[in-house]
C-alpha positions as CSV (number, residue, x, y, z in Angstrom):
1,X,76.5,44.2,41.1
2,X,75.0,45.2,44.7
3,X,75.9,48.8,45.9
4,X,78.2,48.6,48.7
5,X,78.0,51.1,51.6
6,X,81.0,52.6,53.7
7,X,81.5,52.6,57.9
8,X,78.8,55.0,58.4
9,X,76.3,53.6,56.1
10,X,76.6,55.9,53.1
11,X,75.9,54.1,49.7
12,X,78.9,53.2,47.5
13,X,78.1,53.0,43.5
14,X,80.3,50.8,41.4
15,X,82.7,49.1,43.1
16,X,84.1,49.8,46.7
17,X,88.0,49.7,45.5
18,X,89.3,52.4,43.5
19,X,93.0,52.5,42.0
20,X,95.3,55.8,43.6
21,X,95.5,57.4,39.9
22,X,91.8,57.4,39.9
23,X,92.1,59.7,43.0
24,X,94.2,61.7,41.7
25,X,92.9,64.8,40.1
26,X,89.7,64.0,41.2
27,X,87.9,67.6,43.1
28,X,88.0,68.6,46.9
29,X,84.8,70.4,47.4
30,X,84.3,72.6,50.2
31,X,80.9,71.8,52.7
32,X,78.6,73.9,50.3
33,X,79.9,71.7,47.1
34,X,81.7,74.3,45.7
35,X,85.1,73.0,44.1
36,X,87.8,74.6,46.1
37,X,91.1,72.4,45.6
38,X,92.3,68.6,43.7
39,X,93.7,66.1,44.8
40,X,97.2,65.4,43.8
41,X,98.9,62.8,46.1
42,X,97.8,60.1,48.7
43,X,100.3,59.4,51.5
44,X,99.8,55.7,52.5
45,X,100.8,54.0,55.4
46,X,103.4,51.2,55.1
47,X,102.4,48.9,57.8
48,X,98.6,49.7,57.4
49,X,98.0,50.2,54.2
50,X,95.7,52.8,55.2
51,X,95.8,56.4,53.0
52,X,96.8,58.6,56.6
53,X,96.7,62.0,54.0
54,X,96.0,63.5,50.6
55,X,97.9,66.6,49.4
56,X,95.8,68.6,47.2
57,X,96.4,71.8,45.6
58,X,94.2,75.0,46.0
59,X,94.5,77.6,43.2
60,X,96.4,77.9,40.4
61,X,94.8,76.7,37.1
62,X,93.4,73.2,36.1
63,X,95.1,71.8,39.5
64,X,98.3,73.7,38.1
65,X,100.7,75.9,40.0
66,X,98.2,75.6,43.4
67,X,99.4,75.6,47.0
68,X,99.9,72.2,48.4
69,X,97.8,71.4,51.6
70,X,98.1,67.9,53.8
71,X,94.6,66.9,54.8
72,X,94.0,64.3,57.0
73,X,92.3,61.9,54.6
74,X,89.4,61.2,56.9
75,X,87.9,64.7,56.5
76,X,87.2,64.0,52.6
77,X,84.0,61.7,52.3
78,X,83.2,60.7,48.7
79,X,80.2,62.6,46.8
80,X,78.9,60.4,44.2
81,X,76.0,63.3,43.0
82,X,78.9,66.0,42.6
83,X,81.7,63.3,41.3
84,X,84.5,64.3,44.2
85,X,85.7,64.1,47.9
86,X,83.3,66.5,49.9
87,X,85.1,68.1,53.3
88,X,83.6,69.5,56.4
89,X,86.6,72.4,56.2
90,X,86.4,75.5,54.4
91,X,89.0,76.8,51.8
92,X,89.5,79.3,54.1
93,X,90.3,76.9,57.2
94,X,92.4,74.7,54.7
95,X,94.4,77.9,53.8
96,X,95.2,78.5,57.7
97,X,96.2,75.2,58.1
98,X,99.8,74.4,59.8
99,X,102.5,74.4,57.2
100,X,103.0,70.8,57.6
101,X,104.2,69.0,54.4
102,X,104.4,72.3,52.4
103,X,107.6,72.1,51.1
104,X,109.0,69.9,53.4
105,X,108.2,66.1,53.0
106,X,110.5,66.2,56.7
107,X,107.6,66.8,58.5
108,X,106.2,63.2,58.1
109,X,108.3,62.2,60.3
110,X,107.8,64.5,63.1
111,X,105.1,63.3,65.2
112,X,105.0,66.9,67.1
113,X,104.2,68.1,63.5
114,X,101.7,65.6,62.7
115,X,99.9,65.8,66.1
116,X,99.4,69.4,65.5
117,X,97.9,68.9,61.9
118,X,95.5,66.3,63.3
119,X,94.5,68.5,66.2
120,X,94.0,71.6,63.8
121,X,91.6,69.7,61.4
122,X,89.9,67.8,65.1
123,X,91.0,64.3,63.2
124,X,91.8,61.2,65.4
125,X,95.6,60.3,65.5
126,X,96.1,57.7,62.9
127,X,98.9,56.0,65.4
């Protein structure tokens, strides 16, 4: 099987598709490749399809008893070399991040709240 490659070229090994509890679990690592979170949920879309967020957990213990955090899921690229989703953010950032989603699945439906989530992380709107 030929390697694919994503929108901006990178190489993809295996195959391009992936099933959502395959993602799940899986490490965010921070800009240096340092684990600093995992994935636990993907928020998809209905009309699109498209994966709009991931909610990952930062600290606690094997992706145990962590703070949730909504990332935009266009600031997590795929690292095949360190086996997880690499961001441009720091733990740091990610930790000052609006409250949106924390404890309050409401928010999706706010756009104001979503708007300033995207704007915070300098992600493109997703509507």
């Amino acid at each position: 099987m030929q390697d694919a490659a994503d929108e901006t070229g990178r190489p993809v090994t295996g195959n391009a598709l992936i099933d959502s509890n395959r993602v799940e679990g899986t490490d965010v690592l921070d800009p240096n490749g340092k684990h600093i979170g995992t994935i636990q949920r993907l928020v998809i879309d209905k009309i699109s399809g498209r994966v709009i967020y991931t909610v990952a957990s930062f600290g606690g213990f094997f992706g145990l008893g962590g703070d949730e955090y909504t990332i935009p899921w266009d600031k997590l690229n795929y690292n095949p070399e360190l086996g997880g989703y690499q961001t441009d953010i720091t733990e740091e950032q990610i930790r000052s991040s609006p409250e949106f989603g924390r404890n309050n699945d409401d928010d999706r439906y706010d756009r104001a709240s979503e708007a300033a989530l995207f704007d915070y992380y300098d992600s493109p709107y997703y509507w």
